[in-house]
C-alpha positions as CSV (number, residue, x, y, z in Angstrom):
1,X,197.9,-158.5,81.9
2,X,199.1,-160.5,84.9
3,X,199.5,-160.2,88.4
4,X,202.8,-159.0,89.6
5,X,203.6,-160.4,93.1
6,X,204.4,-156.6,93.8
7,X,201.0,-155.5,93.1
8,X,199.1,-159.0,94.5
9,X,201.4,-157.9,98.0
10,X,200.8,-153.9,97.6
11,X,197.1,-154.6,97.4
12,X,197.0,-157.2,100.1
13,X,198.8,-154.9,102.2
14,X,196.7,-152.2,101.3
15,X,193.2,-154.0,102.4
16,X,194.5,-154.9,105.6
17,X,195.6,-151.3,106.1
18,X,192.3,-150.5,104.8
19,X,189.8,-152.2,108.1
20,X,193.2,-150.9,110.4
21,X,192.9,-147.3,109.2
22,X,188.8,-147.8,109.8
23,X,188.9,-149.0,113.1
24,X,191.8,-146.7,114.7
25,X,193.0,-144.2,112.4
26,X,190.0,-142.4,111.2
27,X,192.2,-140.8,108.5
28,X,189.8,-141.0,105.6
29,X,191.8,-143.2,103.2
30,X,189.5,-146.3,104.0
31,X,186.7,-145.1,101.7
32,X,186.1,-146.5,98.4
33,X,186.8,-143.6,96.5
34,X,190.5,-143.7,98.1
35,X,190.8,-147.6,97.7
36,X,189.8,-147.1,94.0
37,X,192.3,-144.7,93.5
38,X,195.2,-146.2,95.4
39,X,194.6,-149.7,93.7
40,X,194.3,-148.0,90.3
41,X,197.4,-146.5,90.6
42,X,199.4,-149.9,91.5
43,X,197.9,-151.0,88.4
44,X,198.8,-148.6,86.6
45,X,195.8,-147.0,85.6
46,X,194.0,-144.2,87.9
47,X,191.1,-143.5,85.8
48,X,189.8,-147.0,86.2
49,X,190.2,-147.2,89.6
50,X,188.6,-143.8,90.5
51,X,185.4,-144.2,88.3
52,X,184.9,-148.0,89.8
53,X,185.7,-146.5,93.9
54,X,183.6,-143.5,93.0
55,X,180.7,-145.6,91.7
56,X,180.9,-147.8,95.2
57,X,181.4,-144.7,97.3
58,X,178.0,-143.6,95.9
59,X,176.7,-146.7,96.1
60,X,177.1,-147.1,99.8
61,X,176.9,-143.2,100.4
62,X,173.2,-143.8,102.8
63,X,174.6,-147.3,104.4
64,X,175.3,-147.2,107.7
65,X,175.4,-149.2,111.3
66,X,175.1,-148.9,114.6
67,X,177.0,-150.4,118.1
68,X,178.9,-153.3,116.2
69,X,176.6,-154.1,113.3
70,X,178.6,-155.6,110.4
71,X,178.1,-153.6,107.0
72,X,179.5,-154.5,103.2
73,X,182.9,-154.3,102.6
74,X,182.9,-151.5,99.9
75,X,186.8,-150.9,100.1
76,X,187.8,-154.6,99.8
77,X,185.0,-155.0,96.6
78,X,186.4,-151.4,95.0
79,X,190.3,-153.1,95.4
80,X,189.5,-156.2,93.7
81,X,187.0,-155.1,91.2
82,X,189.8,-152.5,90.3
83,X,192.3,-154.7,89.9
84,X,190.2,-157.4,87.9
85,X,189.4,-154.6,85.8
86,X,192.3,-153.4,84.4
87,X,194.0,-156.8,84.9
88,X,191.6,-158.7,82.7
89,X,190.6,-155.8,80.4
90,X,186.9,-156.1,81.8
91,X,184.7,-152.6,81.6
92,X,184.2,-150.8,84.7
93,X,180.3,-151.3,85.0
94,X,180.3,-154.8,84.5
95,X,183.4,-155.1,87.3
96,X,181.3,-153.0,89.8
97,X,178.3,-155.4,89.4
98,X,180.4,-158.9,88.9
99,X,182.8,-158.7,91.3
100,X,183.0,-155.0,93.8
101,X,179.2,-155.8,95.1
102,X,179.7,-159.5,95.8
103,X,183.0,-159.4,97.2
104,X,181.5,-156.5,99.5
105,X,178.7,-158.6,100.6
106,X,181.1,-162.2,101.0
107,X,183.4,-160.0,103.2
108,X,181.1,-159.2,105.3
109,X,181.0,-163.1,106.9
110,X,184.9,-162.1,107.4
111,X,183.9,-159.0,109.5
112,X,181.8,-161.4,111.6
113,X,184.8,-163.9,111.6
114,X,187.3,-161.2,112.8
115,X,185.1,-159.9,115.5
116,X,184.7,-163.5,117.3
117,X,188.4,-163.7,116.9
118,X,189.0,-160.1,118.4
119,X,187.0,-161.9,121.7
120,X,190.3,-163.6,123.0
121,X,192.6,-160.9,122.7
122,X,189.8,-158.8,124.8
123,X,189.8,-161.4,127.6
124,X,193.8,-161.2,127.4
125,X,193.2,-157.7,127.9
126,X,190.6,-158.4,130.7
127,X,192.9,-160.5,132.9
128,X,195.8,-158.2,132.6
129,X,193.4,-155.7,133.5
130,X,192.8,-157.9,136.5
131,X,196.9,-158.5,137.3
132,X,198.1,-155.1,137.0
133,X,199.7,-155.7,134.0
134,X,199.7,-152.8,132.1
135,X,202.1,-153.7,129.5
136,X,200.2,-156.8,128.5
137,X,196.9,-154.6,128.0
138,X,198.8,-152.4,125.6
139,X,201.0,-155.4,123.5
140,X,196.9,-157.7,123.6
141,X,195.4,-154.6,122.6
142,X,197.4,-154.2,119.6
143,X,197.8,-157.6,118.7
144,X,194.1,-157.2,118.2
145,X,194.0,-156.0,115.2
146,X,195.4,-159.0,114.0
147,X,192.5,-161.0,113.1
148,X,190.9,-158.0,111.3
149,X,193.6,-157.1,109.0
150,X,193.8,-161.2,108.2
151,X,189.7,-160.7,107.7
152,X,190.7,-158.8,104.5
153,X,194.4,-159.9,103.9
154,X,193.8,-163.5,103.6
155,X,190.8,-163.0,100.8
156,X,192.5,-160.5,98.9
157,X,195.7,-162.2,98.6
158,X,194.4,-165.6,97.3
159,X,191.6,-163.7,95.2
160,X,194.6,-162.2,93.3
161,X,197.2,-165.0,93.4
162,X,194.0,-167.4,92.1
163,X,191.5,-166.2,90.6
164,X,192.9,-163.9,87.7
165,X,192.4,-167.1,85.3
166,X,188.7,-167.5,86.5
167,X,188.1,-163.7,86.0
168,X,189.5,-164.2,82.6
169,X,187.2,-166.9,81.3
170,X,184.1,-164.8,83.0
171,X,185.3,-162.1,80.9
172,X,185.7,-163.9,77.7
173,X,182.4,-165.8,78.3
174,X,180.7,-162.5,79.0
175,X,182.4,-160.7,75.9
176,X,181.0,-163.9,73.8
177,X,177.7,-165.8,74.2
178,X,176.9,-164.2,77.5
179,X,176.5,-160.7,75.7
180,X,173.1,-160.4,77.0
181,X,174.5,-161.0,81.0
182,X,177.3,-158.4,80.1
183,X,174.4,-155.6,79.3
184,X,172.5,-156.2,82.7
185,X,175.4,-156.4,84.7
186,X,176.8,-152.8,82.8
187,X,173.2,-151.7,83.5
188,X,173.2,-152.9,87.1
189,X,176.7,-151.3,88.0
190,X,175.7,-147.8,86.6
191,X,172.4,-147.7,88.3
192,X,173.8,-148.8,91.7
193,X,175.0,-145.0,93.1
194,X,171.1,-144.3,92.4
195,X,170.2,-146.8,94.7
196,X,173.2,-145.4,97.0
197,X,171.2,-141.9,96.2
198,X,167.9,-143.4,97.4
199,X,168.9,-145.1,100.4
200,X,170.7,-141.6,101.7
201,X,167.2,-139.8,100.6
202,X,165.4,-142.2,103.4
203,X,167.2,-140.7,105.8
204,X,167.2,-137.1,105.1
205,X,164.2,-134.8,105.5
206,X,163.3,-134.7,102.0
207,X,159.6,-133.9,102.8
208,X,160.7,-130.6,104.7
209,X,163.1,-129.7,102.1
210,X,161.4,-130.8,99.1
211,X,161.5,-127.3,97.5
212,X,165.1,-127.7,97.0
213,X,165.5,-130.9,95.7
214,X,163.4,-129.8,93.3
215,X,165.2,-126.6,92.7
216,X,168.4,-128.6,92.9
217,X,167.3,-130.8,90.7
218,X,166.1,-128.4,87.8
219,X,169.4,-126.3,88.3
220,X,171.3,-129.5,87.5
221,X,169.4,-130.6,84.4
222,X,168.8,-127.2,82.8
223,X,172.8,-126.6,82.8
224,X,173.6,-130.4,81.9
225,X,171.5,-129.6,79.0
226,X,173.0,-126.1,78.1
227,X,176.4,-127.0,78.5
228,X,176.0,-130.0,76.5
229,X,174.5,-128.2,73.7
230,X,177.8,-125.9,73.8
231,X,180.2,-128.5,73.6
232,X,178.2,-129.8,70.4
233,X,178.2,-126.6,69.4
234,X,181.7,-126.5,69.7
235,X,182.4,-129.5,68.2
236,X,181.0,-128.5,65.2
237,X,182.5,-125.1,64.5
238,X,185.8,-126.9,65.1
239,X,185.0,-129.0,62.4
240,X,183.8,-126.9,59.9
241,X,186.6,-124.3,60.7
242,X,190.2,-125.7,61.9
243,X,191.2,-122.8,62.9
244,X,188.5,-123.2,65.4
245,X,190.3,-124.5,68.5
246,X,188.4,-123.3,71.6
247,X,187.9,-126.5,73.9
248,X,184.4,-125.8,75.7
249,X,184.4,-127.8,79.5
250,X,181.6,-129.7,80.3
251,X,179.5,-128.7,83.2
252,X,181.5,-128.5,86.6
253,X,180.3,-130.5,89.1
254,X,181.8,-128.2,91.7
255,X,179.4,-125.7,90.5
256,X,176.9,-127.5,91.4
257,X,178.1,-128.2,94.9
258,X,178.5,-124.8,95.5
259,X,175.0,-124.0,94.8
260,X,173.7,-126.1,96.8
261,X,176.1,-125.1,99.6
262,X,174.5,-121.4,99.0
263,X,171.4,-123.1,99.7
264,X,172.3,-124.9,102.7
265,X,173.7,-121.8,104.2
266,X,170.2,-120.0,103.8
267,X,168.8,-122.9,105.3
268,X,171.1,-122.6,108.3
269,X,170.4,-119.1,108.8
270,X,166.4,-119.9,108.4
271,X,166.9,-122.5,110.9
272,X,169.3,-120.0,113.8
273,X,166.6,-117.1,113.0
274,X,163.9,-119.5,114.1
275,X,165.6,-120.7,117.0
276,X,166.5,-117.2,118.5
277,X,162.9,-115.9,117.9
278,X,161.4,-118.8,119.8
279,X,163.9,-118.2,122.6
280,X,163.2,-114.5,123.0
281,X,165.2,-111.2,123.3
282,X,168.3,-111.8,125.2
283,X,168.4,-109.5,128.1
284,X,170.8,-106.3,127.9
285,X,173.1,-105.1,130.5
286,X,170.4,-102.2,131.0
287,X,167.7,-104.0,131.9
288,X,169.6,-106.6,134.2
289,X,170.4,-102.6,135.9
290,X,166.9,-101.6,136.2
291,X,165.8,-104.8,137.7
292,X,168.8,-104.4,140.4
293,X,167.2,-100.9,141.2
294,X,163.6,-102.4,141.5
295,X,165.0,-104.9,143.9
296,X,166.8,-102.7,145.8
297,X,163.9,-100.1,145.9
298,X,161.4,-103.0,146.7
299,X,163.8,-104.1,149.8
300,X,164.1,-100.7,151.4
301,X,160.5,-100.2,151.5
302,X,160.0,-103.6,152.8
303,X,162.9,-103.0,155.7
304,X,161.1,-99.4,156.7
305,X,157.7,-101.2,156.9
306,X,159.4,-103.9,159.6
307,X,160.8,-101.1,161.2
């Protein structure tokens, strides 16, 4: 399957929009879940997309920076190993680990790039700042974002206009006598949300809340384990009896999240009970009363001892 120049446009346009909607917008859609979805559906398959941008969304679920620290360009790797993906027919896992985590890594010399660029159109801004001219900080302001959306545009663009023939001999190379390569890198890309796990866990107080991961833990594997067993269950019966046609659903993941929401909320209200107990009793209107009286009481005496 080729390029269209539709799609190689659509998902140019898309990464530029992509650093835009990240800087300025806020709106959510620059996440890699999003970009996986979005680029999967240009191609014309969803599924693909949203199982590679989930996989990077986990995988970058702890990373974060601070001030103006350049991170990996999850969104840009998701749209590219997406659309080499279902463009070239290579599996999901390997595309994760061949092409989203490189390209997330390369892109982030681009970031760099763009933010040395953004410098002139913030002294443009400084001197109208300087003059007065208030319309030439709004149009330098804008035209800022200029060299970011080209930080992502430009690599995108000639990624997919030229290099779907070198993803294509990767592929058959790694489909043929690189077998072996193909494993690890199918190995790597599943593994990588558990390192996107582990990194979150280094920042969360795990320690003090070890009892639930635990618990959390156990729940999740105990009813992994039941529920599979059902669906084989199920399986079976259907084949020994066709008139069998229950469909059992494999375990919910939103189950699981709304467990451990329960737990969170107990841990909240743990938390606020602590917090009010070390504060102390607020005091009641009748008290605030009785201390009004004592000080009244305690001034008159005073006053008829002066007099």
């Amino acid at each position: 399957m080729s390029f269209t120049i539709v799609q190689i446009l659509l998902l140019t346009a898309y990464s530029m929009y992509n650093i835009y909607d990240e800087l300025q917008m806020n709106s959510s859609l620059s996440q890699p879940v999003w970009a996986g979805m979005i680029s999967g559906l240009i191609m014309g398959d969803m599924k693909t997309g949203l199982i590679i941008g989930a996989a990077l969304q986990l995988t970058v679920l702890g990373v974060g920076t601070f001030g103006g620290a350049s991170k990996i360009d999850a969104n840009s790797g998701t749209v590219l190993a997406t659309a080499f993906s279902i463009g070239t027919g290579m599996k999901a896992a390997t595309a994760i680990a061949a092409i989203g985590v490189p390209v997330a890594a390369l892109l982030t010399s681009f970031d760099i790039l763009a933010r040395f660029a953004n410098t002139y159109f913030q002294h443009k801004v400084d001197k109208d700042i300087d003059n007065f001219n208030y319309k030439g900080i709004e149009r330098h302001t804008i035209m800022g974002a200029i060299p970011w959306c080209l930080s992502r545009g430009i690599p995108i663009f000639l990624a997919l206009a030229l290099g779907q023939g070198v993803v294509k001999t990767m592929v058959t190379y790694l489909n043929g006598d690189l077998q072996w390569l193909n494993t690890g890198l199918q190995t790597a890309g599943a593994t990588l949300p558990a390192v996107g796990f582990a990194i979150l866990l280094h920042y969360l107080p795990v320690k003090k809340n070890i009892a639930y991961l635990i618990l959390g833990f156990t729940i999740t594997a105990l009813l992994s384990t039941v529920f599979s067993n059902i669906q084989a269950l199920g399986a079976g019966l259907s084949v020994a009896n066709k008139s069998f046609t229950t469909v059992f659903n494999a375990l919910p993941m939103l189950a699981i999240a709304l467990i451990g929401g329960a737990f969170a909320i107990l841990e909240y209200k743990k938390s606020m009970a602590k917090i009010n107990t070390a504060q102390g009793p607020k005091p009641t209107d009748d008290d605030e009363d009785e201390d009004d009286e004592i000080e009244d009481a305690n001034g008159e005496v005073d006053g008829d001892e002066e007099e």
